[in-house]
C-alpha positions as CSV (number, residue, x, y, z in Angstrom):
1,X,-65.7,11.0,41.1
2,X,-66.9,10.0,45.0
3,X,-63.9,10.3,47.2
4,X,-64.4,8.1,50.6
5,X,-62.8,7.8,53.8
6,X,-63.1,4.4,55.3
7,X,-62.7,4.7,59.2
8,X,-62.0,1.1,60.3
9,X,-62.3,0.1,64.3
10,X,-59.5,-2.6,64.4
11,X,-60.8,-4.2,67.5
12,X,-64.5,-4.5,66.3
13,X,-66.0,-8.1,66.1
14,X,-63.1,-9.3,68.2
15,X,-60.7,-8.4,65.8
16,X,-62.3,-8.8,62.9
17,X,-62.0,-5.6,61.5
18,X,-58.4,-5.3,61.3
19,X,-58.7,-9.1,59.2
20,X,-60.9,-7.6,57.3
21,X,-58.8,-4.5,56.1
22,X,-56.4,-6.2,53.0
23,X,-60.2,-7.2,51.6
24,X,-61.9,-3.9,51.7
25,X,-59.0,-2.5,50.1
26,X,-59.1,-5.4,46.9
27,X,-62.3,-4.5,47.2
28,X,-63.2,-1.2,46.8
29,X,-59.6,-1.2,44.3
30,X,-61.6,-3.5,42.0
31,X,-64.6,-0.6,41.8
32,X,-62.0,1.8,41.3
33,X,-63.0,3.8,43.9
34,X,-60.6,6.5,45.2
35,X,-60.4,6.3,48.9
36,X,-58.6,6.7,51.7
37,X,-58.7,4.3,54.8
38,X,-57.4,5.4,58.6
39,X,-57.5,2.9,61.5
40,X,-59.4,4.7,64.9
41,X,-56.8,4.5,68.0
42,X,-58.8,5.0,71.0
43,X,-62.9,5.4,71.9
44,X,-64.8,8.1,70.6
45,X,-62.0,8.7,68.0
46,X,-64.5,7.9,64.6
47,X,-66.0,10.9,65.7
48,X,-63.3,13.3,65.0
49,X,-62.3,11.5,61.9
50,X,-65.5,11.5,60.5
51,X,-65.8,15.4,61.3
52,X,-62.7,16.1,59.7
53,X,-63.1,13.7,56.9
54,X,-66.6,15.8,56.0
55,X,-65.2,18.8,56.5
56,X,-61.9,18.1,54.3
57,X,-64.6,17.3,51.7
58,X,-65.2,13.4,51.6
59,X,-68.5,12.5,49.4
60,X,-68.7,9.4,51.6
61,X,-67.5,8.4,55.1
62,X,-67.4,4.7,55.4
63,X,-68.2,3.1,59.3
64,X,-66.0,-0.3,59.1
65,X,-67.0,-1.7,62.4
66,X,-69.4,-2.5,64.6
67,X,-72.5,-0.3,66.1
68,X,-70.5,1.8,68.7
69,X,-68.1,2.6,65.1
70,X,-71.2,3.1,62.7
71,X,-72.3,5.6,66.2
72,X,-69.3,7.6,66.3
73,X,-69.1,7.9,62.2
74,X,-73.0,9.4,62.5
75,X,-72.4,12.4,65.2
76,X,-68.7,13.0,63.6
77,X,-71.3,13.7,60.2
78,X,-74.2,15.5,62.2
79,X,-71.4,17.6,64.0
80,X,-69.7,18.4,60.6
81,X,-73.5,19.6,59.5
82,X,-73.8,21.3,61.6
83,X,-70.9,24.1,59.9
84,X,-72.4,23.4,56.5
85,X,-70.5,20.2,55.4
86,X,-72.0,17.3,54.0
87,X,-71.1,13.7,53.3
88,X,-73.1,10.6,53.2
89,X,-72.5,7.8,55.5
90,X,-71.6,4.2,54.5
91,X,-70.9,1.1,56.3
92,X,-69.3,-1.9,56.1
93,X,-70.1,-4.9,58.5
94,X,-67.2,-6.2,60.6
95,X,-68.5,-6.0,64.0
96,X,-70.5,-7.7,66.5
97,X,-74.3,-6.7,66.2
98,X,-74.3,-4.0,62.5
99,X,-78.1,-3.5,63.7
100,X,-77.6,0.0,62.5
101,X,-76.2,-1.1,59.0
102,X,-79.2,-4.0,59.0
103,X,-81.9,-1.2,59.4
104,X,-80.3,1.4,57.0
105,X,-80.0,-1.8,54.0
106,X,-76.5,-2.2,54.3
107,X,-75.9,-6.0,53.4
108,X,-73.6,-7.7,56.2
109,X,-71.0,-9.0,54.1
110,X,-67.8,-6.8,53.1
111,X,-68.5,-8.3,49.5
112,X,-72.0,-6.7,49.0
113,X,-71.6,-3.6,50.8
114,X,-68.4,-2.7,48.6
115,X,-70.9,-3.1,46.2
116,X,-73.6,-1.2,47.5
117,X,-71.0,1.4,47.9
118,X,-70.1,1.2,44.4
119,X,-73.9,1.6,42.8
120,X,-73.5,5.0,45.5
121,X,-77.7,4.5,45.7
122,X,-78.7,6.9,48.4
123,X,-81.3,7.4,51.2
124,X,-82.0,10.2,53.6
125,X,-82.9,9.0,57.1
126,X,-84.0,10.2,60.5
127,X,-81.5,10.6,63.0
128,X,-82.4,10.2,66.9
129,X,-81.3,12.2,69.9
130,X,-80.7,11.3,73.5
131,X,-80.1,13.8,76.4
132,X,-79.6,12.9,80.0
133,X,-77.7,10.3,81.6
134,X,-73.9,10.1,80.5
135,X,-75.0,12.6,77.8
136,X,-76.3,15.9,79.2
137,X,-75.1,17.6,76.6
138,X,-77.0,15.2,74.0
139,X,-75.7,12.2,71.4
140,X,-76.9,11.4,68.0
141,X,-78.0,7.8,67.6
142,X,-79.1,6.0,64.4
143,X,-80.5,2.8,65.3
144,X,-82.2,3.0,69.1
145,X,-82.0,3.3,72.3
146,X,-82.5,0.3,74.8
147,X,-83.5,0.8,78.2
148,X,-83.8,-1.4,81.2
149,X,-83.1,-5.5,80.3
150,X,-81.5,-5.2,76.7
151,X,-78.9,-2.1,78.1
152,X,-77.9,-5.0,80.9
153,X,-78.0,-7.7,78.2
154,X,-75.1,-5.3,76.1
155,X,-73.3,-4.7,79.2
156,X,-72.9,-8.7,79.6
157,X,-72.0,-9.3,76.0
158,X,-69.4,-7.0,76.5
159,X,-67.8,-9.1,79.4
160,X,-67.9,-12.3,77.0
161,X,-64.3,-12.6,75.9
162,X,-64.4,-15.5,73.8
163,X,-67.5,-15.0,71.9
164,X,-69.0,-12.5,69.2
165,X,-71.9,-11.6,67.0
166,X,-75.4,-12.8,68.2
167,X,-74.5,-15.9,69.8
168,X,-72.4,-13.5,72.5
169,X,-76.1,-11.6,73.4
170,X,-78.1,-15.0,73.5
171,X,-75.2,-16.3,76.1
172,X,-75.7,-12.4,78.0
173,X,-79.6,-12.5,77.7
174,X,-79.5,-15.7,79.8
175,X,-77.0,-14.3,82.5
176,X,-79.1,-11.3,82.6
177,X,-82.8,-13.2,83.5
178,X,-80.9,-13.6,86.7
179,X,-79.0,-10.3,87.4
180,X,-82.0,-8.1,86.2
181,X,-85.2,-9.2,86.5
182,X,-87.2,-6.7,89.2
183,X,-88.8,-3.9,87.0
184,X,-88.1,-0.4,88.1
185,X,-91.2,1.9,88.3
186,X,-90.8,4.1,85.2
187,X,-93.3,6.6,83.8
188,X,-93.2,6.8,79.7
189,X,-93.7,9.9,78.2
190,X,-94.4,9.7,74.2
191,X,-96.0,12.2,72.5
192,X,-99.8,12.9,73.7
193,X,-99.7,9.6,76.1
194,X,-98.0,8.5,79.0
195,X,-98.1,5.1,80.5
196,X,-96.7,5.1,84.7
197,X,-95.7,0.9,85.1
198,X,-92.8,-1.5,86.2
199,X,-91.0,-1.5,83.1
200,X,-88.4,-4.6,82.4
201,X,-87.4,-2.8,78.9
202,X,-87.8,0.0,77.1
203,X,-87.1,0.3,73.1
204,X,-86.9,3.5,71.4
205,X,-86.2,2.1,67.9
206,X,-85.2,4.5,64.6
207,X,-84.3,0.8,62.8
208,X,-85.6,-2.4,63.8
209,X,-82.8,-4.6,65.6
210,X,-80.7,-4.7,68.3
211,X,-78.3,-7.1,69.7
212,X,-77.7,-8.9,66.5
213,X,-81.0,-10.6,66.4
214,X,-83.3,-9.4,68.7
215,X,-86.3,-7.7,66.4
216,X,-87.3,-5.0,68.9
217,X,-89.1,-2.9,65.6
218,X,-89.9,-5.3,63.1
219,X,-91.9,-3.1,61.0
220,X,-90.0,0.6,61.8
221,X,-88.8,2.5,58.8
222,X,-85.8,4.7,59.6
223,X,-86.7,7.5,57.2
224,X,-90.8,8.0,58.4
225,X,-90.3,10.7,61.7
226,X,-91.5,8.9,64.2
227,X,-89.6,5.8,66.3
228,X,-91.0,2.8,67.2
229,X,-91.6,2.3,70.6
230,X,-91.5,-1.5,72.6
231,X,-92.3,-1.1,76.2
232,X,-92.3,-4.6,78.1
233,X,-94.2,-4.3,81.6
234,X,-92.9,-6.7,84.5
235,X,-93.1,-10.3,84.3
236,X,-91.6,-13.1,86.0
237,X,-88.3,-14.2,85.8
238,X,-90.0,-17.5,84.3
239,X,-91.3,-15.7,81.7
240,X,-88.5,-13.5,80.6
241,X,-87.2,-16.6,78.4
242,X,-90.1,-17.3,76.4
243,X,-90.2,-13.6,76.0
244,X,-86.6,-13.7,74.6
245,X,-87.2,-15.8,72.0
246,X,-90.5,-13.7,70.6
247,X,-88.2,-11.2,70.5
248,X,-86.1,-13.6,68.0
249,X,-89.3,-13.7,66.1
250,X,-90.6,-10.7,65.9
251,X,-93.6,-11.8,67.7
252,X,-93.4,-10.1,70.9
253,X,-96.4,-7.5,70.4
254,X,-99.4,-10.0,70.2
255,X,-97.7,-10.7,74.6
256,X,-100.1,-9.0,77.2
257,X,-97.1,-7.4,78.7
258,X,-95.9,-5.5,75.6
259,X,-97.5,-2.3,74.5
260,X,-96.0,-0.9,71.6
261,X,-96.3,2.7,69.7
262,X,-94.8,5.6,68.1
263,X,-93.5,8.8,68.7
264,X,-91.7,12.0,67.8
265,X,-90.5,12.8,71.3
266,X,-90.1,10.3,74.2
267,X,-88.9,10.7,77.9
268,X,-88.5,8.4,80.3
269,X,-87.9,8.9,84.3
270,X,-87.9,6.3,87.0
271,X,-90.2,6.9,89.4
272,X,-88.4,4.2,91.6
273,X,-85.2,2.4,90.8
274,X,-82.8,4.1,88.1
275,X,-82.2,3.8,84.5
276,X,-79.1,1.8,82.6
277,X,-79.5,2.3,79.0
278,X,-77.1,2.3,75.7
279,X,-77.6,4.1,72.5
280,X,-76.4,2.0,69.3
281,X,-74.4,-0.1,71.7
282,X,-72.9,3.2,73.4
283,X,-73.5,3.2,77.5
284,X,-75.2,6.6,78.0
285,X,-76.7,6.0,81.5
286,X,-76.1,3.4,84.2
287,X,-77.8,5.6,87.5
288,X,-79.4,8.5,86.0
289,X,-83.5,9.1,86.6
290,X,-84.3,10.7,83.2
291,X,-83.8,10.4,79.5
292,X,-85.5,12.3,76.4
293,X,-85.2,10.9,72.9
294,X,-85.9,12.8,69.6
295,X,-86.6,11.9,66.0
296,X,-84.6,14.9,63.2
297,X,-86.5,13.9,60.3
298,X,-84.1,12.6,56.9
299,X,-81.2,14.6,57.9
300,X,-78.4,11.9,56.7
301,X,-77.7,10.7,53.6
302,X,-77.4,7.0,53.6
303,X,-75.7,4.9,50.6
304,X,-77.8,1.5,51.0
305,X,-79.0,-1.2,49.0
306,X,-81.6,-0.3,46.7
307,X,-85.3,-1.1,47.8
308,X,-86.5,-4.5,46.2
């Protein structure tokens, strides 16, 4: 029998995840599944539980919480890899955005991912990662990385005390049109091609979401090794909200200022301004010049919703 830890961030989703505990445990009692559950205490603190949790031998490491939580839960489980343990990840969706649980198939309700981790279907996917920045020595990420406008956007969301979930981004997405909206002169380094412009945003997607809503990838597939690239040259501050809500869609790549791609390896210096950028949420640069991404091909086992 599957033995899981469930690491729950209290404080994600405003709270939500500490509501949210007495039903994941009638839950996952009611699939007789033997598991443990630990609250995290302090940032960065899913990490080391998740480590410990692989290394104790855990079949499954369960991220209740948010992005930054499902973040954390991912390098404590590459870290623990790296010494030769293995668990697969699972998540359940109590936070803000769960753009990392939306691209891995994890459905956003506690109910149907307690049952997703009771049918225990699995799938291996790529795992990014980011050095520079915050992060010289390097971070795992499993969703993207978001630099330029969308890193500002989470930034703002962040300072929004009395909302949550998507609405708090659409709210920071409009405050941000008038705190960030003169490009800085970045040169784009992907693969065999590099592209030298004023770059509003840059999107270096292993899933297909970010901010709740915001379709930055609409067509990635986390397990292929390669990301999916959205790089949105300079426009007006007129036009950044008609560009917002193509982003809603899904329809931003048909705009003359997109160009989009894919890559294995990306890197990304500012010619002229600096770079603030996030990774699953997580604030990995606010002045830095310079930041690589990477795709590790199908290195984590993911229990998700089967494929329809």
């Amino acid at each position: 029998m599957n033995r899981y830890k469930v690491i729950v961030n209290p404080i994600s989703g405003r709270g939500n995840g500490e509501k949210s505990i007495p039903l994941i445990k009638t839950l996952l009692e009611q699939h007789s599944l033997s598991y443990d559950l630990v609250r995290t205490e302090r940032p960065g603190h899913a990490i080391a539980l998740a480590q410990h949790a692989a290394v104790d031998g855990y079949d499954v490491v369960v991220a209740a919480g948010g992005d930054g939580t499902a973040n954390e839960v991912l390098n404590g489980l590459m870290q623990a890899k790296q010494a030769g343990a293995k668990a697969a990840m699972g998540a359940l969706c109590v936070g803000r955005g769960n753009d990392f649980a939306f691209g891995a198939g994890v459905p956003p309700t506690v109910e149907a991912g307690c049952d997703v981790l009771a049918a225990d279907h699995r799938r291996l996917l790529d795992v990014g990662w980011v050095e520079g920045g915050l992060v010289p020595q390097g971070r795992y990420f499993g969703n993207g990385v978001g630099v330029g406008f969308d890193a500002v956007v989470g930034f703002e969301a962040l300072k929004l005390k009395r909302l949550s979930g998507f609405p708090s981004y659409i709210v920071a997405a409009l405050k941000t049109i008038f705190l960030y909206y003169r490009a800085p002169l970045l040169r784009i380094a992907y693969d065999d091609h590099v592209l030298t412009q004023p770059s509003l945003m840059v999107s270096v997607m292993n899933g297909r979401r970010m901010g709740g809503g915001f379709m930055m990838a609409p067509h990635s597939s986390p397990d292929d090794g390669l990301f999916d690239l959205c790089l949105a040259a300079h426009v007006g501050r007129v036009a950044i909200f008609p560009l917002i809500l193509r982003f809603m869609q899904g329809t931003q790549a048909t705009h003359k200022a997109i160009t989009t791609g894919r890559a294995a390896c990306v890197t990304v210096t500012a010619v002229e301004g600096v770079l603030p950028a996030h990774a699953d949420g997580e604030t990995i640069s606010v002045e830095s010049r310079e930041l690589t991404m990477r795709v590790l091909p199908r290195q984590l086992a993911m229990v998700c919703a089967e494929a329809a």
